[in-house]
C-alpha positions as CSV (number, residue, x, y, z in Angstrom):
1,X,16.8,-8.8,-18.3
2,X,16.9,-7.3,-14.5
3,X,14.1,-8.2,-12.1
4,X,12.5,-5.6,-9.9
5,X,11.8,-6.3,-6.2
6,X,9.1,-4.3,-4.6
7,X,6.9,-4.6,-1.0
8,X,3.2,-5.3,-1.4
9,X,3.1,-2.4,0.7
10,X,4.3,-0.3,3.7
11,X,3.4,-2.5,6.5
12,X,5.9,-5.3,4.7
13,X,8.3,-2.4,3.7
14,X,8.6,-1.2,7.7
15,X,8.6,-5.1,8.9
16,X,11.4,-5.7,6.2
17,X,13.5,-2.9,6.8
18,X,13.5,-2.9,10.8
19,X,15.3,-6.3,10.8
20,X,18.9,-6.2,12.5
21,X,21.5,-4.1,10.9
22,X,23.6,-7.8,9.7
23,X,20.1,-9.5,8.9
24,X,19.5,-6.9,6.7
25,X,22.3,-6.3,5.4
26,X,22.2,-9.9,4.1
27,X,18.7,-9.6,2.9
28,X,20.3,-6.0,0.4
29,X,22.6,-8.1,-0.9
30,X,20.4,-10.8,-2.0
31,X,17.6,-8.4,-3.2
32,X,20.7,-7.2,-5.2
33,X,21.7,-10.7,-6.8
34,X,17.9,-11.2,-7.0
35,X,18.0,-8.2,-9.7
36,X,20.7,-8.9,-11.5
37,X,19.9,-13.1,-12.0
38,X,16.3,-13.7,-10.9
39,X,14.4,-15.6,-8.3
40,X,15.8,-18.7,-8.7
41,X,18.5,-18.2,-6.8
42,X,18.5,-21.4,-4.7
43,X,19.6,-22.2,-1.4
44,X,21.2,-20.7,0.8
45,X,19.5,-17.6,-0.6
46,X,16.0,-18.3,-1.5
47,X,13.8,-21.7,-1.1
48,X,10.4,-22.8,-2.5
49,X,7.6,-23.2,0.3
50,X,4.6,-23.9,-2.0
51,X,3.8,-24.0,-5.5
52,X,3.6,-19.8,-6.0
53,X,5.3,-19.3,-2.7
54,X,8.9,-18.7,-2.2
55,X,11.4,-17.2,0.9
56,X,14.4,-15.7,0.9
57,X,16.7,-16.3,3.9
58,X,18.8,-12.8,5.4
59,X,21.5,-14.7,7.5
60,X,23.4,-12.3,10.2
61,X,25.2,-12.5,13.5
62,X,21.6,-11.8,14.8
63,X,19.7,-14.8,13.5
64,X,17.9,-15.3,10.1
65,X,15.5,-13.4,8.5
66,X,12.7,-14.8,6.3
67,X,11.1,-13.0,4.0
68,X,8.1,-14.9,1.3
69,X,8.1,-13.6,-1.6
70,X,5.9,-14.1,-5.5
71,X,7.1,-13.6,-8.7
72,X,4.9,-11.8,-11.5
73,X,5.3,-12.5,-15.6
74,X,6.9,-9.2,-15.9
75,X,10.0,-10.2,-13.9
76,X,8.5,-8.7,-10.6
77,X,9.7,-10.1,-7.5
78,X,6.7,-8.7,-4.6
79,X,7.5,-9.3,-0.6
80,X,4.7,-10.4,0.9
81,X,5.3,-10.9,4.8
82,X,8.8,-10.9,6.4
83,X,9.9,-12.0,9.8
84,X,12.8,-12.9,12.2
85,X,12.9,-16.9,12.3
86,X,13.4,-17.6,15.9
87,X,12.8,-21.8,15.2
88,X,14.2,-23.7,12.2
89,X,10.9,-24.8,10.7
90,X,9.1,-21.6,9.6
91,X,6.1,-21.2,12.2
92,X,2.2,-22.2,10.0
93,X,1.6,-18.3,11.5
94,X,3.8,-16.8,9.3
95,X,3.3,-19.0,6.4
96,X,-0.3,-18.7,6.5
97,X,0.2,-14.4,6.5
98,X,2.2,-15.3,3.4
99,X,-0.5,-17.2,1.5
100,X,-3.4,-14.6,2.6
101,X,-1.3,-12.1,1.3
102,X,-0.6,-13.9,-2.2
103,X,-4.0,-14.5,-2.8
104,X,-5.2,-11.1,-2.0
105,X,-2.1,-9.9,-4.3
106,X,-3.4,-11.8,-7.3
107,X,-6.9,-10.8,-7.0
């Protein structure tokens, strides 16, 4: 069975799709694989943050690209923030975007 990936909306569809032509060309190609085998991709594609809270990470020669992510019953895969990693450890700013957005998601 495939798996869809969609934005939880345009904001997070503009903010996804402005990353840097190799960043996001990295992040197609694991949407794609994403589609075709699920979530659970593991690293060095996707991660677990928290407990309904996942990233994938959009490698180019520009940096890394972190997109969280939450994954429905019906095989839905819903981007909820995305953003350009500019430390290793993903900033509490970003992750706490992430879980507002998941819990406004599931409501």
């Amino acid at each position: 069975m495939e798996y869809k990936v969609v934005f939880l909306n345009n904001k997070v569809e503009k903010d996804t799709l402005s990353f840097p032509k190799g960043i996001l060309a990295n992040f197609i190609h694991i949407v794609e694989m994403i589609e075709e085998f699920g979530s659970d991709l593991g690293m060095p594609y996707t991660s677990k943050v928290e407990k309904e809270l996942f990233e994938i990470r959009a490698k180019g020669s520009e940096g890394i690209g972190c997109s969280f992510f939450c994954t429905t019953k019906g095989k839905q895969v819903v981007i909820l923030h995305s953003f350009i990693k500019k430390t290793q450890k993903i900033p509490k700013k970003e992750i706490e975007i992430a879980r507002r957005r998941l819990k406004e998601f599931k409501k």
